[in-house]
C-alpha positions as semicolon CSV with decimal commas, in nm:
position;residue;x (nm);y (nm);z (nm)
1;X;11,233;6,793;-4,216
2;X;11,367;6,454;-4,217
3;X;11,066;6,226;-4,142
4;X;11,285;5,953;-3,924
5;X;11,395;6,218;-3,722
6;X;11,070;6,349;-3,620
7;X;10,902;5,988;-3,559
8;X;11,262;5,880;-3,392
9;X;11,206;6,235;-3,129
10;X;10,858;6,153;-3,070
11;X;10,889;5,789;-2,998
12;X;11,223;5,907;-2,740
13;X;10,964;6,163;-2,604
14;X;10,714;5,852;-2,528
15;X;10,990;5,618;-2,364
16;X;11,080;5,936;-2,103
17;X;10,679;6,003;-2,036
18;X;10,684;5,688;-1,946
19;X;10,987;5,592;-1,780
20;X;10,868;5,913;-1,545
21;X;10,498;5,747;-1,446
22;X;10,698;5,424;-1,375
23;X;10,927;5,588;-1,139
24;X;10,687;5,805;-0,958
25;X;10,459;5,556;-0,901
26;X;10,715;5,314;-0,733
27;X;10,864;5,598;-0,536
28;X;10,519;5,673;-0,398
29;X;10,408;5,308;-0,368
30;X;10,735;5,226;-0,151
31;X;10,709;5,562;0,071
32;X;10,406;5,496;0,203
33;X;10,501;5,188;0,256
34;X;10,796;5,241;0,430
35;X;10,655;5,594;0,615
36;X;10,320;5,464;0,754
37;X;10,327;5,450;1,114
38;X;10,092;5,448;1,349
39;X;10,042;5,694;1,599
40;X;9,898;5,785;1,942
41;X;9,770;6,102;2,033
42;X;9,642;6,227;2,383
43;X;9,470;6,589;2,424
44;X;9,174;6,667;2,570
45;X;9,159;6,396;2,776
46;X;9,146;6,158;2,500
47;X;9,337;5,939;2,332
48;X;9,317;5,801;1,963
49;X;9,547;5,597;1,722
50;X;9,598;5,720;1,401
51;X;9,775;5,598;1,096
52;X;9,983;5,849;0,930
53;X;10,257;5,959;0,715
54;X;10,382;6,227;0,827
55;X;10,666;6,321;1,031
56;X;10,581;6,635;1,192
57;X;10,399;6,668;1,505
58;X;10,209;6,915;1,407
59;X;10,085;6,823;1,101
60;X;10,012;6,461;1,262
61;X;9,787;6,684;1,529
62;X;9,631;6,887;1,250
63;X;9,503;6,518;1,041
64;X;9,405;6,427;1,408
65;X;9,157;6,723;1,438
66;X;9,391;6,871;1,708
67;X;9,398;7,213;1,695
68;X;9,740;7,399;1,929
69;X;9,540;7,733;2,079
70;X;9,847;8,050;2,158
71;X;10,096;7,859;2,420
72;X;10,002;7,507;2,387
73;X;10,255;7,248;2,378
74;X;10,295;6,883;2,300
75;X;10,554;6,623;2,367
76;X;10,682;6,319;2,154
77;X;10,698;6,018;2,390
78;X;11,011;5,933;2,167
79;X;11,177;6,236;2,084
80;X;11,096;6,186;1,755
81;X;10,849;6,066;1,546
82;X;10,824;5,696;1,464
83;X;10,570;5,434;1,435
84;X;10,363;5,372;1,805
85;X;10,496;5,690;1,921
86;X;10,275;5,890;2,188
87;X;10,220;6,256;2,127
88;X;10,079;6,444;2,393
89;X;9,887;6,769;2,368
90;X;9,960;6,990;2,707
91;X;9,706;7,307;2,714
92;X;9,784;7,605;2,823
93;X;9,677;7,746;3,143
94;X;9,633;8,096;3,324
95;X;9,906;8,144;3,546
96;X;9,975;8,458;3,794
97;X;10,310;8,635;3,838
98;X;10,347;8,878;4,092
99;X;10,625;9,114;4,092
100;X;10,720;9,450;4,191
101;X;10,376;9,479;4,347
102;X;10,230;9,411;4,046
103;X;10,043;9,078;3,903
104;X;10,021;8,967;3,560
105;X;9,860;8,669;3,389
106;X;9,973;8,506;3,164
107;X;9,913;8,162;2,978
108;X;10,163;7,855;3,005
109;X;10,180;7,478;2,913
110;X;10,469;7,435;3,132
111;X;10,410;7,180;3,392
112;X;10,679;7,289;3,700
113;X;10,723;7,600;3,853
114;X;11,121;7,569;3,740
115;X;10,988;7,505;3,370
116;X;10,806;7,811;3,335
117;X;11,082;8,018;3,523
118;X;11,351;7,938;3,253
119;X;11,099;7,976;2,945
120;X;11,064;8,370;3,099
121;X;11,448;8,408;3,084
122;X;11,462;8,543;3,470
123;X;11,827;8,669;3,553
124;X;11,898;8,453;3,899
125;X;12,112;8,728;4,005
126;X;11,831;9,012;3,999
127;X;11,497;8,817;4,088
128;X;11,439;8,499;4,320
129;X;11,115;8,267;4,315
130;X;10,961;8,234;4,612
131;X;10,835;7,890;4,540
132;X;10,961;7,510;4,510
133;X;11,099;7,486;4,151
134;X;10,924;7,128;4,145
135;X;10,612;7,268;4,228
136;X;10,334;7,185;3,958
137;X;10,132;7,455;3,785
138;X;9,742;7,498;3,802
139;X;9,501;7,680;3,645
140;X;9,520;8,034;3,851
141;X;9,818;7,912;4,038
142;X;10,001;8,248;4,166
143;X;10,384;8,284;4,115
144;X;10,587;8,512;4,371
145;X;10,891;8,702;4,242
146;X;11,104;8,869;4,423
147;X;11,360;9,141;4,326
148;X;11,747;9,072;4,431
149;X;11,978;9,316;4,552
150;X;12,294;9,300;4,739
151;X;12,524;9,555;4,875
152;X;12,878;9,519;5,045
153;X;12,960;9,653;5,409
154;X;13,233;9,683;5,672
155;X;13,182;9,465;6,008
156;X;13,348;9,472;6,321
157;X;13,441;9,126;6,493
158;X;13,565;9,095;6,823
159;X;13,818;8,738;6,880
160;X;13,799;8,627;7,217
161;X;14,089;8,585;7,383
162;X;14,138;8,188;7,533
163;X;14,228;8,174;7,922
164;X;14,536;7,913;7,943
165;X;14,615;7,789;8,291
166;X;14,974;7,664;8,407
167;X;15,002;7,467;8,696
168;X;15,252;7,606;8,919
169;X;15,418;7,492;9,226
170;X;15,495;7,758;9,393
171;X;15,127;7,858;9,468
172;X;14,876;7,676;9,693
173;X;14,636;7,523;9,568
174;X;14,279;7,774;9,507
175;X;14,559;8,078;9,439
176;X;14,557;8,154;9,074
177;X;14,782;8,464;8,962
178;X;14,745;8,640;8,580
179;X;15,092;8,624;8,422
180;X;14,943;8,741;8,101
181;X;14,611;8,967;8,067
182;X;14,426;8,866;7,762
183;X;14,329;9,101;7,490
184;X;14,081;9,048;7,243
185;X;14,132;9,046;6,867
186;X;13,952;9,272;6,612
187;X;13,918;9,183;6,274
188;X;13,744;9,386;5,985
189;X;13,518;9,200;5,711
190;X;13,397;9,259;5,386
191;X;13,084;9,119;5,339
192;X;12,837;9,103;5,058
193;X;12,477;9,095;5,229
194;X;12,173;8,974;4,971
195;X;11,843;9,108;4,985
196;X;11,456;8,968;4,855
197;X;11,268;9,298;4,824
198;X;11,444;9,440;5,052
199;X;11,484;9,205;5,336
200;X;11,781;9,047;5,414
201;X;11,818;8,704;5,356
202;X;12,192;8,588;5,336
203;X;12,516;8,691;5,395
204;X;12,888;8,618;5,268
205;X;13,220;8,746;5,417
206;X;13,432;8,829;5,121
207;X;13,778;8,965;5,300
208;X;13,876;8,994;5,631
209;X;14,110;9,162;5,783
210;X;14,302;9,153;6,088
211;X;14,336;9,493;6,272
212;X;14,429;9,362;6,631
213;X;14,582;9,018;6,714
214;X;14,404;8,830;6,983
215;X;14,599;8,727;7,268
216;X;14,564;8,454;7,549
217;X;14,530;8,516;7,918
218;X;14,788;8,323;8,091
219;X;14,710;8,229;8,453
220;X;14,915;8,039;8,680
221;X;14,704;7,811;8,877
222;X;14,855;7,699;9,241
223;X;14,884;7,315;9,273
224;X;15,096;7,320;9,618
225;X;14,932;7,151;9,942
226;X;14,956;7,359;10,229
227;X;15,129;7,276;10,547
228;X;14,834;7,209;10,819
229;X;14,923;7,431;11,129
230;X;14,810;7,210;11,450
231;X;14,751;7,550;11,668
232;X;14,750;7,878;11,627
233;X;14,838;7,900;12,012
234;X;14,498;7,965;12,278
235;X;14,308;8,113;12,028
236;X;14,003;7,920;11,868
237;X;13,907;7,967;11,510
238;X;13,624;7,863;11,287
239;X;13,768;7,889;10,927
240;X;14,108;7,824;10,732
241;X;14,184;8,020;10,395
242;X;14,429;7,888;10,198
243;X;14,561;8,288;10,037
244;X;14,848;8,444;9,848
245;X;14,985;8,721;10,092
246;X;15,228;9,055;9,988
247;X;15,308;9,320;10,211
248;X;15,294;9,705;10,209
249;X;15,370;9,991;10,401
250;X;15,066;10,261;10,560
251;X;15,169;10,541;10,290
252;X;15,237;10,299;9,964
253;X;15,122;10,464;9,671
254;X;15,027;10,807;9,840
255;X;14,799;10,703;10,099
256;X;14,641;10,886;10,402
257;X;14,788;10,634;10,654
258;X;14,398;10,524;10,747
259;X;14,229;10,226;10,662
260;X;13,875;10,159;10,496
261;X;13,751;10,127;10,869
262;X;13,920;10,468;10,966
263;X;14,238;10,287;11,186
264;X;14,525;10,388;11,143
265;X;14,721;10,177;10,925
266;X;14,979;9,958;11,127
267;X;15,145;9,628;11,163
268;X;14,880;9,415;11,230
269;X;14,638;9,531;10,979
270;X;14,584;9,361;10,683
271;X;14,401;9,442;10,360
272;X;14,152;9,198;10,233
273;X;13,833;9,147;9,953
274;X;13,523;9,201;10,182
275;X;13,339;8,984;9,966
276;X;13,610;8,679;10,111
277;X;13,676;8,794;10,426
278;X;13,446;9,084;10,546
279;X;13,594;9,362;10,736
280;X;13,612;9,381;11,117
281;X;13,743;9,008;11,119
282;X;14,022;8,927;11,355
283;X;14,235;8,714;11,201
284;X;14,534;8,509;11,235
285;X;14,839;8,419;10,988
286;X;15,116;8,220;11,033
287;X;15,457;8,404;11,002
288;X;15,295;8,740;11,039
289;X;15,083;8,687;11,385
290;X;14,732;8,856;11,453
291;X;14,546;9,115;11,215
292;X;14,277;9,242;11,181
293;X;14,075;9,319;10,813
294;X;14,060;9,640;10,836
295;X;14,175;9,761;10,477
296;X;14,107;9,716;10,134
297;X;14,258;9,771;9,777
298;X;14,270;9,729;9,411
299;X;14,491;9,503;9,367
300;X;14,352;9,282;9,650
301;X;14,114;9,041;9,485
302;X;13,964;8,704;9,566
303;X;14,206;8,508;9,780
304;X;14,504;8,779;9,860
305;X;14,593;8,942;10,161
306;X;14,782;9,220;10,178
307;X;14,938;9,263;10,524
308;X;15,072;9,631;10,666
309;X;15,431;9,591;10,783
310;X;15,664;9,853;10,960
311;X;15,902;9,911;10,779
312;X;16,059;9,848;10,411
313;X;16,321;9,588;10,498
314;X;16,040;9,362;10,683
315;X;15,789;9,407;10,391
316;X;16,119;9,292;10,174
317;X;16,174;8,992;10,359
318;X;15,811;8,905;10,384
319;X;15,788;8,884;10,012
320;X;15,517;8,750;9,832
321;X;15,389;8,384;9,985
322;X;15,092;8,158;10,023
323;X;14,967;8,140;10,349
324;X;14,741;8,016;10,566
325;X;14,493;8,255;10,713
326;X;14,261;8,137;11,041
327;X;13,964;8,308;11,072
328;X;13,939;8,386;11,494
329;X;13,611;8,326;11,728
């Protein structure tokens, strides 16, 4: 073996040895300098400053004589670690959930009742906390959960029909007549009803359908001002109704020929609502003459008269009319 060579290697071997210590010891010379921080931790309620290199929360708790029991968190005041940072130790505590009847406790560091709800992974749409989400946690605090369940169902709903009134002319005033009945609307709904163990709690309509179209009652409403009548000859009287008056005949619409008093039915007799005008009253109308109320009828309602007449070419000619009825002494 060539001497040189073998002094030449050993001497390259020294200047790498070397070269290596140099390097090392710089590297670790300038990391601490430039990792040293200095940190605060708070557990326990207390609170020490530490100086350390690390990084790592955890290993920064561990050099702090921290030790993180099963659930125990911590939080880095600055998200992460860096020199006058603030780690704080949060201890688990036992909490109660009660579901399905059932309670189970468990331990949690979580501060809000929200916070622990989405560390368990709940599904919203099958269980419901019966609690203030911002609520904050104790030790033994009791957590209500209840199951969710929804089910869809047909419902009836009855429209009501709007009354529309048309002023009309041709009527006295207080005479109203129905020119269109009204008729309710019926519509049909889909809706999903939602359910915390079992009792309902909220509802949504989902469809509806219509299965009858509402429609409006149309009234015409009188707006005419009678004509006063000075007299009604020697006879004295004690009331004026202002009326809507038809005529008919003593056997119209297959009737005995008697009235609701037992008369016969005649000119002179006139058909009234005994809740206006009761029955028995002698009466006096203005085109027509005397009557008495002797009659009723179903179509005779409110303020109508309906007056008996003698024959079908006189009922004709009376027509339909507002008139003024005089209630006699």
């Amino acid at each position: 073996m060539d001497l040189r060579n073998l002094f030449s290697h050993d001497a390259t071997k020294r200047k790498v040895t070397i070269g290596f210590v140099l390097c090392f010891v710089m590297a670790t010379l300038t990391g601490f300098a430039s990792t040293n921080k200095n940190i605060t931790v708070v557990a326990d309620g207390n609170q020490k400053v530490i100086s350390t290199v690390y990084n790592n929360p955890q290993s920064i708790l561990k050099q702090a004589g921290i030790n993180l029991q099963e659930n125990d968190d911590y939080s880095v005041s600055t998200g992460d670690v860096r020199d006058n940072s603030v780690i704080t130790v949060n201890r688990a505590v036992p909490v109660n959930i009660e579901i399905d009847g059932n309670t189970k406790t468990i331990k949690t560091a979580k501060k809000t009742v929200g916070e622990l709800m989405s560390s368990l992974n709940l599904d919203e749409d099958k269980y419901f906390v019966d609690q203030n989400k911002n609520a904050q946690i104790n030790t033994n605090s009791t957590i209500k959960v209840l199951n969710v369940s929804t089910r869809l169902v047909l419902k009836d709903e009855v429209q009501p029909y709007n009354v529309i009134k048309e002023p009309d002319s041709s009527l006295i005033k207080g005479i109203e007549e129905v020119e269109q009945a009204g008729r309710n609307g019926l519509n049909r709904l889909l809706v999903r009803e939602k359910y915390h163990n079992g009792v309902k709690v909220d509802e949504e309509v989902m469809q509806t359908t219509q299965l009858v179209r509402v429609r409006d009652q149309v009234v015409r409403e009188g707006i005419a001002e009678p004509v006063a009548q000075k007299s009604v000859g020697f006879r004295s009287y004690s009331q004026v109704l202002y009326m809507e008056a038809s005529a008919y005949l003593p056997y119209d619409g297959g009737g005995s020929g008697y009235t609701a008093l037992g008369i016969p039915a005649r000119y002179g007799v006139a058909a009234v609502d005994p809740r206006v005008i009761p029955l028995g009253t002698r009466l006096y109308i203005p085109g027509y003459g005397e009557a008495i109320a002797a009659d009723t009828g179903g179509a005779v309602n409110g303020y109508t008269i309906d007056l008996c007449m003698e024959d079908y070419t006189q009922a004709i000619n009376f027509g339909r009319r507002g008139v003024e009825v005089y209630i006699l002494d």
